[in-house]
C-alpha positions as CSV (number, residue, x, y, z in Angstrom):
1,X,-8.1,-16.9,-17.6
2,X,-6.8,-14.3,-20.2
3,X,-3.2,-15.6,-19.8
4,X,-4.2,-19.0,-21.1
5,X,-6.2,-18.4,-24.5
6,X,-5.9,-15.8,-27.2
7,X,-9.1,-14.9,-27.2
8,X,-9.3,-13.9,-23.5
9,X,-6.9,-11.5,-24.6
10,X,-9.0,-9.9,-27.2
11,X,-11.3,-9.7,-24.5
12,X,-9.1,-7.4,-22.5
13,X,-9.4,-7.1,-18.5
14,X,-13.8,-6.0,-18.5
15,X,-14.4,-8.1,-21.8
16,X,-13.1,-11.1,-19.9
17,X,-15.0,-10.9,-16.7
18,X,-18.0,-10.1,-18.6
19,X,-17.8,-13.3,-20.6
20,X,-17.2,-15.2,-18.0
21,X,-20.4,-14.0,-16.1
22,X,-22.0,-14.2,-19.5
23,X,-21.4,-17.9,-19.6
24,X,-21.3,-18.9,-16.1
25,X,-22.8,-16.5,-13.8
26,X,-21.3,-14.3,-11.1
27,X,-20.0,-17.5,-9.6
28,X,-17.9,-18.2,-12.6
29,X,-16.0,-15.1,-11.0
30,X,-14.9,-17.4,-8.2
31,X,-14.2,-20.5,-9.3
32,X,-11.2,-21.9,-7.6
33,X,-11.8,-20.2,-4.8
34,X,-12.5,-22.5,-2.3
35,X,-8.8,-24.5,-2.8
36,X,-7.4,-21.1,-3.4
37,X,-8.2,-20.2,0.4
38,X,-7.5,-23.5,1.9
39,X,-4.0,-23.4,0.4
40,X,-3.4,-20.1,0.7
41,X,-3.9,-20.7,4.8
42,X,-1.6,-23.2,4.6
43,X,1.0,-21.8,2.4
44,X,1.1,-18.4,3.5
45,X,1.6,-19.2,7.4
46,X,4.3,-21.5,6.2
47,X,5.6,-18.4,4.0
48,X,5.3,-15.9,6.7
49,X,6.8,-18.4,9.4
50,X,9.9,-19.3,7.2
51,X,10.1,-15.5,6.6
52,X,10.4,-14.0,10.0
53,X,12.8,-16.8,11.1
54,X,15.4,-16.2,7.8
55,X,15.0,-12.5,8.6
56,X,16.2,-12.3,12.0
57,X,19.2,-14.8,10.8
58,X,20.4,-12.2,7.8
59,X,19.9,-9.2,10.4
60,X,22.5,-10.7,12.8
61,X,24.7,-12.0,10.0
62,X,24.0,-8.4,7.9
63,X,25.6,-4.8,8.4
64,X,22.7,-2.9,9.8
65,X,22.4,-0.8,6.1
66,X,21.6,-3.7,4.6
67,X,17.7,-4.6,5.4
68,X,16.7,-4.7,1.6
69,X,19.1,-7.8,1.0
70,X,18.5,-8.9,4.6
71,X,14.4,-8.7,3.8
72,X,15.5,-10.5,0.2
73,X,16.7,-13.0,1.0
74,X,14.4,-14.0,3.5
75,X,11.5,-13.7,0.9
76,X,13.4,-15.9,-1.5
77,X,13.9,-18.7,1.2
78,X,9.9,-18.0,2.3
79,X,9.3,-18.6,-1.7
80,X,10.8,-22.0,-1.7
81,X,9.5,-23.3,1.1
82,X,5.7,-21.9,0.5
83,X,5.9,-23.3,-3.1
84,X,5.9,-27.1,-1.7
85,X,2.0,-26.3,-0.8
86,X,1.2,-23.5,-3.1
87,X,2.3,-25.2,-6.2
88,X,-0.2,-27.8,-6.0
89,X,-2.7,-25.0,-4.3
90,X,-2.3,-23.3,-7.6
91,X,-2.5,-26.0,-10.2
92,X,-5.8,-26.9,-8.8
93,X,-7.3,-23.2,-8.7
94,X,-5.9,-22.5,-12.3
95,X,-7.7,-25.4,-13.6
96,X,-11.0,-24.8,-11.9
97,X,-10.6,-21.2,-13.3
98,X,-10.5,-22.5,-16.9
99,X,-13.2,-24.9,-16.8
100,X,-11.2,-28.0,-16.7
101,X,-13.1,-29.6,-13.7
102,X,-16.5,-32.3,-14.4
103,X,-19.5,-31.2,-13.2
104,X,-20.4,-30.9,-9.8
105,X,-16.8,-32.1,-8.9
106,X,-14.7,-30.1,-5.4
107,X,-11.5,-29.5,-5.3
108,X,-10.5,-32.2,-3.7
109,X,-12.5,-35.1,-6.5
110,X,-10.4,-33.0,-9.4
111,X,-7.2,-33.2,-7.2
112,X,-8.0,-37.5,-6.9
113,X,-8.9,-37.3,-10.9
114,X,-5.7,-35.3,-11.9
115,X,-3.3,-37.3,-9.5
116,X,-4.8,-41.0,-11.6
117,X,-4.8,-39.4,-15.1
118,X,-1.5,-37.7,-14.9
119,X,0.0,-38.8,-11.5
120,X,1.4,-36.6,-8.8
121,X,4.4,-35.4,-10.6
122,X,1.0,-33.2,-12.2
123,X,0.7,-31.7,-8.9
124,X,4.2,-29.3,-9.0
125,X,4.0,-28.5,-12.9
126,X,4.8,-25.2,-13.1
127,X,6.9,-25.9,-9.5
128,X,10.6,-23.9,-10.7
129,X,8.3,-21.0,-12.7
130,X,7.0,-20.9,-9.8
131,X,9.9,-20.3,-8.3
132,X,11.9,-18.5,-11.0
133,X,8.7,-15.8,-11.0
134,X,8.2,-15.9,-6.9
135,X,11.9,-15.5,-5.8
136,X,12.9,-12.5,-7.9
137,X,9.5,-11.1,-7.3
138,X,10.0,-11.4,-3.4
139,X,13.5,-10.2,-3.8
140,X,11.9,-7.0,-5.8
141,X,9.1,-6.6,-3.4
142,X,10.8,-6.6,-0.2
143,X,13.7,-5.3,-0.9
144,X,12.0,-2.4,-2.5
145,X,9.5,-1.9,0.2
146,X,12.6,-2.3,3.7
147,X,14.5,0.7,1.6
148,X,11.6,2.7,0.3
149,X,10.9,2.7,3.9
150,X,14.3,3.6,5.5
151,X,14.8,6.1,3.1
152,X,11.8,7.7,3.7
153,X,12.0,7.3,7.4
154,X,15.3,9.0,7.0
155,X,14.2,12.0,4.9
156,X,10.8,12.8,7.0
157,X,13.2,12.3,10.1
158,X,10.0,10.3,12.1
159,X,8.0,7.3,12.1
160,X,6.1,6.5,8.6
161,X,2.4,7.0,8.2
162,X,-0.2,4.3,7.9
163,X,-0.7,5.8,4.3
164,X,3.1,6.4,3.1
165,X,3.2,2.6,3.9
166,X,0.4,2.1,1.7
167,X,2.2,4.1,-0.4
168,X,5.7,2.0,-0.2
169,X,3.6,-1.3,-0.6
170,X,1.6,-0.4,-3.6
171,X,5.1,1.0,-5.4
172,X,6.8,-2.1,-4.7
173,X,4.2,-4.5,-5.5
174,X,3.2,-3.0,-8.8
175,X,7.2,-2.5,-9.8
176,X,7.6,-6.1,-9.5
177,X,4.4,-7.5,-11.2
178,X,5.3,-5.5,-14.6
179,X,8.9,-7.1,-14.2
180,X,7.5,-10.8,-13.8
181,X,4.7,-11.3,-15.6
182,X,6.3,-13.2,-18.5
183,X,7.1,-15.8,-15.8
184,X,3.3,-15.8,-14.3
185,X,1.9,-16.7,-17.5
186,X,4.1,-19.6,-18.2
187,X,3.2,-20.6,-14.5
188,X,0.0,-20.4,-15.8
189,X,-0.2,-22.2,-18.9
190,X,1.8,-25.5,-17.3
191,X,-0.3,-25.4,-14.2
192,X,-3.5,-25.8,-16.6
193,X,-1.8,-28.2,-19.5
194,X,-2.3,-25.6,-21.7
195,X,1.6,-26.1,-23.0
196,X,3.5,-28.9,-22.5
197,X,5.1,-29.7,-19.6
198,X,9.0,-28.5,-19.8
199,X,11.8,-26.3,-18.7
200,X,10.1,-22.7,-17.5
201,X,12.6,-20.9,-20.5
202,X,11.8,-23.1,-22.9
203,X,8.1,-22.5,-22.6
204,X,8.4,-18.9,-22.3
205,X,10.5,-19.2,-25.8
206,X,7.9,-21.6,-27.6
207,X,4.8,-19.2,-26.7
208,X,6.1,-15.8,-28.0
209,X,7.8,-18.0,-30.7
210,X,3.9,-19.2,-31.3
211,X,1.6,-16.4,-30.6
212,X,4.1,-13.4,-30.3
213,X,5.7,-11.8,-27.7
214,X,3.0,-9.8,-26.5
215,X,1.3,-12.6,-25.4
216,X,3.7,-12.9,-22.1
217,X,1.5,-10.3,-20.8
218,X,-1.4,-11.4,-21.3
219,X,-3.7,-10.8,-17.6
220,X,-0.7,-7.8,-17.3
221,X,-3.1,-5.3,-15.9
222,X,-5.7,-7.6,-13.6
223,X,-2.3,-8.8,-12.1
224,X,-0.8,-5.2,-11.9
225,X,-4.5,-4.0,-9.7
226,X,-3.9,-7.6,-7.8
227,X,-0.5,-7.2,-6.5
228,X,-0.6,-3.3,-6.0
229,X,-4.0,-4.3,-3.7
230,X,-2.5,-7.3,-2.1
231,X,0.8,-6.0,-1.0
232,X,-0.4,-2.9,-0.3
């Protein structure tokens, strides 16, 4: 929500949540939800699936000292897969998030309204940021978190702890939120209509060209305490 209006962003991180239970309850807090987790089923054991496979390939194809790229590139190919379900997963949580659903309409009435207003093309806006924000993100993640790991695993010369993993996993997820944000909340504001549709670059260019550059990280910390949870 604060990465699609300004003043969201005056609001800051508490402000917003407050406002939002201000105006529409504690419920307001989970709007989207319900397509969220139906996608995310979907998408992430598609994710996950795709993942392990393209891993197992780079290991054999790989020199041994390379898991980061091996774990990379798996993630990347994992990313592009995913993204044929979690694209339109996301453009229909985004917009319940931001109010643009009737009253008393499910996800699945808004995904029938948006598919005859704007037709189904509407349904992968925001498709290559999500791609061009997923796929170095991936890349950052799990590359970071193999060689965090074998490092460590080498200097402590024995198996990791539950926590260091938490450790690795928090460090890598955090890392790569800061470095794609930008990229999130152009995601954002094509999934919701909130800038026209068009190349992920150009729209990136014509919001800090409109409201500044500070405003590609907008949501910056909510996102920062989401990924470091998540991948952690």
């Amino acid at each position: 929500t604060m990465q699609v209006g300004t003043r969201k962003v005056r609001l800051g991180f508490f402000g917003t949540g407050v406002d939002i239970v201000k105006q529409n309850g504690v419920v307001g807090l989970y709007a989207g939800a319900g397509a969220s987790a139906a996608g995310s089923f979907l998408s992430s054991a598609l994710y996950f699936g795709t993942y392990e496979t393209m891993k197992t390939y780079w290991s054999a194809a790989l020199p041994a000292d390379m898991t980061g790229v091996t774990a990379s590139l798996a993630a990347v190919t994992g990313n592009a897969v995913s993204s044929l379900i979690f694209v339109p997963k996301e453009v229909l949580k985004q917009r319940c998030q931001v109010g643009k659903v009737k009253l008393g309409e499910n996800a699945l009435q808004l995904l029938k309204s948006i598919v005859k207003e704007e037709g189904i093309g509407a349904m992968y806006n925001g498709y290559f940021a999500t791609l061009l924000r997923n796929a170095p993100g991936a890349m950052l993640k799990f590359g970071i978190y193999e060689q965090m790991k074998t490092t460590m695993s080498h200097t402590v010369r024995r198996d990791l702890h539950p926590q260091e993993h938490l450790g690795a996993g928090m460090f890598a997820g955090v890392l790569s939120s800061a470095i794609t944000t930008p990229l999130d909340v152009v995601k954002t504001r094509l999934m919701t209509g909130s800038v026209k549709p068009s190349f992920p670059l150009v729209a990136m260019y014509d919001i800090a060209k409109n409201e500044g550059i500070k405003a590609l990280w907008s949501g910056f910390l909510p996102r920062l305490v989401w990924s470091a949870t998540f991948f952690a």
